[in-house]
N, C-alpha and C positions, 0 to 999 in steps of 0.2 A: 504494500500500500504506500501512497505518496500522499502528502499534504493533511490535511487536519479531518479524521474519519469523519468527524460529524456532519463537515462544512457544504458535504452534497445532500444532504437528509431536510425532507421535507416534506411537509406535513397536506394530506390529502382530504376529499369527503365523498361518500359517494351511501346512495340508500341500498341496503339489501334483503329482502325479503320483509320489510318495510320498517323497516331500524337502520335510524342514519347513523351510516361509520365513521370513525376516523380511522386515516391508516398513515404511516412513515413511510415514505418511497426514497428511491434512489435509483438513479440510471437508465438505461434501456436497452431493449433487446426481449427478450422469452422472460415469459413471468416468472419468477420466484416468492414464492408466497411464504414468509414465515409467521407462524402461529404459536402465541405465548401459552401459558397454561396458571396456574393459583400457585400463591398468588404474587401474580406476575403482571409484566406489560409489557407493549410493543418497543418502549425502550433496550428492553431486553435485548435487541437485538442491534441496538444502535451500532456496534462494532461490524456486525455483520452484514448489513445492508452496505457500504460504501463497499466491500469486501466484494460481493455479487454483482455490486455496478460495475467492478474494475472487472470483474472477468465478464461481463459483454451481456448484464439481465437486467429488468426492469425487477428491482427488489421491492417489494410491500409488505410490512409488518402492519397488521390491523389490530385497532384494540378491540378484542371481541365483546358482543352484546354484553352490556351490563359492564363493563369496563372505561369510566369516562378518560376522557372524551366522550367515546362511542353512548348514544341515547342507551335508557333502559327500556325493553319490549314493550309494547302496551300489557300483556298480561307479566310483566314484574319476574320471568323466569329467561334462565336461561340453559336450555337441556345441550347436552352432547349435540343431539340430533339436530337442533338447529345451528351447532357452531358448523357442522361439514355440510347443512345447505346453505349457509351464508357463505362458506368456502367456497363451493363451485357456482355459486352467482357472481362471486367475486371474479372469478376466472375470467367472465362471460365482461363483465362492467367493464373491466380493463383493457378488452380486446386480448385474453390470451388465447394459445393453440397448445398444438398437440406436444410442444417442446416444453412446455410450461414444468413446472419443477414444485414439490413441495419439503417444508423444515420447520419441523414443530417440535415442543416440550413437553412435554407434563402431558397435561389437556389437550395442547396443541398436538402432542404425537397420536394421542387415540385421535384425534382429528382429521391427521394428516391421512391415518390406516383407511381413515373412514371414508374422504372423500376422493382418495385416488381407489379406493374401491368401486364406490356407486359410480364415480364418473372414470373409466381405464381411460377412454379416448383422450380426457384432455390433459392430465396430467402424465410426465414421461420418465420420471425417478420420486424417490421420496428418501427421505433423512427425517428420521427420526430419535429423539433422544429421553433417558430417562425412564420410560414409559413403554416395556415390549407390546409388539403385539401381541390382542386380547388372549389367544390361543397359546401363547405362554405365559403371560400374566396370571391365567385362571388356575397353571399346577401350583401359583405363590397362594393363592387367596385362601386356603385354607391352614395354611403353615402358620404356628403361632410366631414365629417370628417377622410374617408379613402382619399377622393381625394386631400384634403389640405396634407397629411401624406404623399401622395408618390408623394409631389412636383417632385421634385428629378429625378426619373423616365423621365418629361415631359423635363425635362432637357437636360435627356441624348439623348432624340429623336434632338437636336436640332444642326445643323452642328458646332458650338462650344463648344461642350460640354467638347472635348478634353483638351482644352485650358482652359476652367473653370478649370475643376480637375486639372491639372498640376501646376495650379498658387501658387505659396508663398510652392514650396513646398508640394505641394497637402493637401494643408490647409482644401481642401475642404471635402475630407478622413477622417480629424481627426474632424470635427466638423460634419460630419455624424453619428461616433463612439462616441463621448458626447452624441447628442442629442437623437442615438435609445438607449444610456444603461448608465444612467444618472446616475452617483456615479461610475463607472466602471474606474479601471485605465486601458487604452491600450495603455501603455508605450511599452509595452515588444510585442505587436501584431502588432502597427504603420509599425515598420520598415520593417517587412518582408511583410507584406499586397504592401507596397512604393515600395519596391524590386522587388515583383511581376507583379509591374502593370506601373514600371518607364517609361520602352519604348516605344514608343508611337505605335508600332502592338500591342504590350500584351493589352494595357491600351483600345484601338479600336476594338480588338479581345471583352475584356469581356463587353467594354458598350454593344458591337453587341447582347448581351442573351437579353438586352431589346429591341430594336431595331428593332430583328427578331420580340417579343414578340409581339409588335403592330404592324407587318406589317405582318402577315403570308406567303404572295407571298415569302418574303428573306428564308424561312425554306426550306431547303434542302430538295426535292422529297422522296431521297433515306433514307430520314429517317421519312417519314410521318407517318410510322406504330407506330412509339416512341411518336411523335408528338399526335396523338390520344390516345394513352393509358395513357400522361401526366395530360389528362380531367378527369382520372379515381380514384376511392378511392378504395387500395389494397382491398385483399380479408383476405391477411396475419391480425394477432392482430397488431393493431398500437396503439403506446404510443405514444401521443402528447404531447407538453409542451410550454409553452408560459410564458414568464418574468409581474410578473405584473405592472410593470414597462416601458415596450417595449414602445417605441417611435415610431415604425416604422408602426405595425401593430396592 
């Protein structure tokens, strides 16, 4: 990389299944889509967007529904199944093709599985990190030491869950970030992740992604077709990558 990462990054809007986005771009060429996950945000990726401009892509990190900038739903949720059909409308908005590329996290990686699933044609690789696909994730979720891992999680199932995170500052945010990535400064990640998630719809909107997660009745009908291809491992080459270090998974 040459010159100052951030100084090509800029800031986009565009509607998607009818929640206005915001997204960070850089560059041009074949879309590359990267997707944050909890709790996270499209900053996340600030290093990496000038990174995929220089090698010849129109890079877009979105903050997903319920993430401000990005509006909260009109119904106040935000499921899986809507983050990978907001994903491939996103495709479509930007004028991408079949060379189009995805790279997601956490959320963003079951994301990423999900929407170069349902959609093969437009998406042509996938990177994903953090987060295997569902098909090996599922021999962890019985293992007690996956279940003590995603305390957390049973948390958010619980009518104060609100009120935990918000406390001292949302204390409970940054010792999330200690303990999945242990030696990591997130000085410079804290405040915009707090930013994101301060108001108490944003902050209710993104516990709702687990929420939905264990309750499938809350998953929205009209996006069930997403819903089922989320189960699925792409057909695309997927790069996976996992910290060896990760606390979370």
């Amino acid at each position: 990389m040459t010159g100052d990462p951030e100084a090509a990054v800029s800031m986009g809007h565009v509607v998607l299944n009818g929640v206005d986005y915001s997204y960070l771009e850089a560059g041009s060429g074949p879309l590359a889509v990267c997707v944050h996950g909890f709790p996270d945000t499209a900053h996340t990726w600030r290093h990496l967007l000038p990174c995929l401009a220089e090698a010849g892509f129109h890079a877009v990190a979105p903050f997903m529904r319920g993430y401000a900038p990005t509006a909260v739903p009109a119904d106040g949720s935000s499921p899986l199944s809507a983050w990978i059909a907001d994903i491939d409308v996103l495709h479509d908005a930007l004028g991408g093709d079949g060379d189009a590329i995805l790279v997601g996290h956490d959320w963003g990686a079951l994301t990423v599985y999900g929407a170069a699933s349902f959609a093969p044609s437009k998406w042509k690789r996938v990177v994903a990190a953090a987060v295997p696909p569902p098909v090996v994730m599922a021999t962890r979720l019985l293992s007690y030491e996956q279940v003590r891992a995603f305390w957390y999680q049973y948390v958010f199932l619980q009518p104060s869950a609100e009120m935990i995170v918000m406390n001292n500052d949302m204390e409970f945010i940054e010792r999330l970030w200690a303990e999945w990535s242990p030696g990591y400064d997130a000085s410079e990640d804290l405040g915009p992740v707090k930013d994101a998630l301060r108001a108490p719809e944003h902050l209710t909107a993104a516990l709702s992604t687990y929420r939905t997660m264990y309750d499938p009745s809350k998953q929205p009908p009209e996006f069930a077709p997403q819903a089922a291809a989320a189960l699925n491992v792409p057909s695309q080459p997927v790069l996976y990558l996992h910290g060896a270090n990760d606390g979370c998974v």
